[in-house]
N, C-alpha and C positions, 0 to 999 in steps of 0.2 A: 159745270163751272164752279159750283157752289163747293165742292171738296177738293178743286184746284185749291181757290181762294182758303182754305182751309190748312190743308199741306201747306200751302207757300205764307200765312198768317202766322204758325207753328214755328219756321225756321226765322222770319223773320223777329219775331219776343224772342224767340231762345235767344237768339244771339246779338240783341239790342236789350231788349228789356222797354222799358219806359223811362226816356230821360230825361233825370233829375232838369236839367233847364228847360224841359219842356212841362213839366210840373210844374215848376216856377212860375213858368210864364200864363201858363193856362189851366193849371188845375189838370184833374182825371175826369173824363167821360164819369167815375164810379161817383168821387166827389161830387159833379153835378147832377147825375139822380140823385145820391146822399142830399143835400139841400133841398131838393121837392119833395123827399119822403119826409124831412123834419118840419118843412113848413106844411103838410097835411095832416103829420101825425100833430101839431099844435093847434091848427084850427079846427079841425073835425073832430077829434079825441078826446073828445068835455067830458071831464069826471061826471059833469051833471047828468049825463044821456043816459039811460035805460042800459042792459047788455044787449039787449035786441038793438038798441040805435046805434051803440056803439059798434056791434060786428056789422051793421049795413054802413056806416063808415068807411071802416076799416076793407069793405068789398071796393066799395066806390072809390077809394084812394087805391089800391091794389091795380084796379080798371083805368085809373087814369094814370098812374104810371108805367102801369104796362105801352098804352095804348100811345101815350107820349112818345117811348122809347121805339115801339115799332112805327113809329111814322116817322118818327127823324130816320130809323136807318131804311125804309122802302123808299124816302126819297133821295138821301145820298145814294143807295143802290141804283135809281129811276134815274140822277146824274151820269152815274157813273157809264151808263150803258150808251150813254148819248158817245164814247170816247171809242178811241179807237181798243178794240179786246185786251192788248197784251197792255197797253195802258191802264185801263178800267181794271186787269189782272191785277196789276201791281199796287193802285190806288186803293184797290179794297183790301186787299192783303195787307196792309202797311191800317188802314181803319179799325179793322179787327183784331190786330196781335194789341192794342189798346185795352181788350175786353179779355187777353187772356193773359195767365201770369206763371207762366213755367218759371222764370229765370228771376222775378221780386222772391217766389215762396221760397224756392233754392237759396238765394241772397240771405234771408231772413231767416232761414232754419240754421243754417252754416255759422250765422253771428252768433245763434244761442250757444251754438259745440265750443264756436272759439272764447268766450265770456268761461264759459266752464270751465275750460282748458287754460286760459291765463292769468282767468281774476278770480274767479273761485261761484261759491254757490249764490253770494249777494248781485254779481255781475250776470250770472245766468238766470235768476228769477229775472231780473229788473229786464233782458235780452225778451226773456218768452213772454212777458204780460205785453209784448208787443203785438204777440200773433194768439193767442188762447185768452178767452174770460174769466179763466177759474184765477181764485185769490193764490198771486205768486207765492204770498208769507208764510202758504201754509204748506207749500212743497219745500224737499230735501235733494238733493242732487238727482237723484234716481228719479223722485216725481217732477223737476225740471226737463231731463230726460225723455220720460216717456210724454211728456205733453207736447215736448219738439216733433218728437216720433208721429205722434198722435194729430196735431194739424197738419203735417206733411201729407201723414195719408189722406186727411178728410178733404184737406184741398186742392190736391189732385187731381182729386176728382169734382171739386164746386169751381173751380178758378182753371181746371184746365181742362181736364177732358167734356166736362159738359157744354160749357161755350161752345169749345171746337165739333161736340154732336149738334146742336144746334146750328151751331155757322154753316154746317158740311148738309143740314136739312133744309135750312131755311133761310139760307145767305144772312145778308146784316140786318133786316127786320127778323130774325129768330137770335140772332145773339144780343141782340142788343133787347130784346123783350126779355131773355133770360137774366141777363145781367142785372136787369131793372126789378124783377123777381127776386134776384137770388138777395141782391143790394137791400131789398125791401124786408126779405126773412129776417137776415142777419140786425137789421137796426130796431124793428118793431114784432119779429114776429118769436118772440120771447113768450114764457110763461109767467109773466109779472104780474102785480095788480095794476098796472097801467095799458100795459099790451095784451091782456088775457083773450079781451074780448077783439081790440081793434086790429090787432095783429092776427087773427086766427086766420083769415083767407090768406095770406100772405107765405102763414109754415104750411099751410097745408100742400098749396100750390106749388111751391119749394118743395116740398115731398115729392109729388107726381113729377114736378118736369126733370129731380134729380135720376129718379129712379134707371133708368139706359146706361147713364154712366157710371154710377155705385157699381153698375155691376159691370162691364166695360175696363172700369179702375183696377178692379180687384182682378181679374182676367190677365191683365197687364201688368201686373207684381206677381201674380203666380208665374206667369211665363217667364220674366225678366229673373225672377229667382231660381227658375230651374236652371239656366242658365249661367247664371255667378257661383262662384266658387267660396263654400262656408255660408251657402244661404239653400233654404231647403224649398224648391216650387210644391214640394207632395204634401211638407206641413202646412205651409202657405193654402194649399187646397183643401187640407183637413181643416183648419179653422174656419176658410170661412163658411163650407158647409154645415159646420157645428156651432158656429156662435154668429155668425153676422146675425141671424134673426133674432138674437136674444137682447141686442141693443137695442134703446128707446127711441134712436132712428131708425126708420126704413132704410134706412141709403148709408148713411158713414160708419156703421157697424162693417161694411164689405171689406170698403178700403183698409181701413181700421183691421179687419180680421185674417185679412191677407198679406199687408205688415208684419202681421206678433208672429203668425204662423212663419213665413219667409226668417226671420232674426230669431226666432226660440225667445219671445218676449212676452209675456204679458201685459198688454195694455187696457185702457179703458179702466172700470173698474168706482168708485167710490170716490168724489172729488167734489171740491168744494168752488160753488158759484155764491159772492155776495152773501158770505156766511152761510150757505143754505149747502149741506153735503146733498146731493144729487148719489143714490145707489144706483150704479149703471154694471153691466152687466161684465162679466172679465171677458177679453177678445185673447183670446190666444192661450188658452186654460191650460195648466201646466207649464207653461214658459217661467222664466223668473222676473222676477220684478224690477231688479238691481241695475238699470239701465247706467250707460254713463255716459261722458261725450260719444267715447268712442261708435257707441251705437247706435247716436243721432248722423253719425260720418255713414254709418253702415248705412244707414235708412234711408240718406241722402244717396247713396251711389246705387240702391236698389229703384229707387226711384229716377233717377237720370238714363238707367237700364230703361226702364218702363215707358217714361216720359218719348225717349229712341224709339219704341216699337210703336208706341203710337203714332209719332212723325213717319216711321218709314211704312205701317199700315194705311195710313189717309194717302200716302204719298201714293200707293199702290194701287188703293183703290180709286185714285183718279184717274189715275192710268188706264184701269180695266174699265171703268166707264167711258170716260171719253174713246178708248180706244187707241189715244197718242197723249204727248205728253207736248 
């Protein structure tokens, strides 16, 4: 049941998304773990505490966030089952495309091309510092470009495929623990002098539970490029064998390297967070640098490819386990 609810989660975001009046009205499931992470990371997060009190903090809030989000979703799941199946089917499916975001990253990477394409390079920094950290001021068209390129692929894989491995494992208490995880890395589990310590179980955790779908993601851009016409699956394969592990992530170096190779692009590379350039490793070595719109359109329709295989993959494997559809 649990990769029925998966497959039919998948088609339902693709082709709704999360609606604006339902934001309005109620906020995001992410929004609300966002608020229990910020009010943990204020009261337990004392400059004053030791590094040793600070990482058993930052455990302890990791623990109860986690364990918060899996018990909201074991007991909506524990409702759900009370209902009649193809109801329960539907009600969980329509709960979980909440926790995933095919068709927001789509939206939001599309805005940066069109900003470039009609207002120029001031319109596409101000576009991308919506969806990346590094300082927009200090990219040029090309490194607007490759940084659209560059969250596409990384979150492809945090925001879609991994949810949906987890959803497809462990029904709504395993997406909605990841979610609460993933939510957790991205707000505290930085390299700062404030999150050094308290945030360390948070990336780590985030490391291991990404790991299945980095590479999963990357699997699914190779295919989907050998596929497409003017996109290469065999370079896409030679990158990521040669460089994903050269990135200072375990996991979004895949995506990332399966990308450059697929487009003849070089990504990744030497970038600046909060004045701090970060030397990171080049994904796709040998590509060119000189990205433009046009190649955030590529990257988007290489991934829509991909994003399809993996819908019509869950869809299949639901099938061969249950047996019927």
């Amino acid at each position: 049941m649990f990769l029925s609810i998966a497959f039919l989660s998948l088609l339902v975001e693709r082709a709704t998304g999360y609606p604006d009046r339902l934001f309005t009205a109620i906020g995001h499931p992410v929004t609300w773990i966002g608020a229990l992470i910020e009010r943990l990371d204020r009261r337990w997060n004392r400059k004053t505490d030791s590094t040793a009190r600070r990482r058993q903090a930052g455990l302890a809030a990791l623990v109860t966030i986690a364990a918060l989000a899996g018990g909201a979703g074991l007991g909506l799941q524990a409702l759900l089952m009370t209902l009649p199946a193809s109801i329960a089917l539907a009600l969980a499916a329509c709960l979980a495309a909440t926790l995933i975001a095919q068709k927001s990253l789509d939206d939001h990477v599309a805005i940066v091309a069109s900003a470039l394409e009609s207002s120029g390079l001031d319109a596409g920094r101000a576009a991308v510092s919506q969806i990346v950290g590094r300082d927009p001021d200090t990219l040029d068209r090309a490194g607007v470009s490759r940084a659209a390129i560059e969250s596409l692929a990384e979150n492809f894989s945090d925001g879609v495929t991994a949810p949906v491995f987890w959803l497809a494992l462990a029904g709504l208490p395993g997406i909605a623990i990841y979610k609460a995880v993933n939510t957790a890395d991205s707000m505290i589990g930085h390299r700062t002098p404030r999150h050094e310590a308290f945030g360390r179980a948070a990336a780590r955790f985030d490391d291991l539970i990404n790991l299945p779908a980095s590479r999963l993601t990357a699997l699914a851009l190779v295919a989907a490029a050998a596929i497409l016409p003017n996109m290469s699956g065999r370079d896409a394969w030679r990158a990521v064998r040669r460089d994903a592990k050269n990135h200072r992530s375990p996991n979004a170096g895949w995506p990332e390297a399966a990308m450059a190779g697929a487009l003849g692009l070089a990504l990744a590379g030497p970038r600046t967070y909060d004045g701090v350039v970060v030397d990171d490793a080049v994904m796709g070595q040998g590509g060119r640098r000189s990205a433009d719109a046009s190649d955030i359109r590529r990257a988007l329709t290489l991934y829509r490819w991909a994003d399809g295989l993996l819908i019509v993959s869950t869809g299949a494997l639901a099938v061969l386990v249950s047996g019927h559809w």
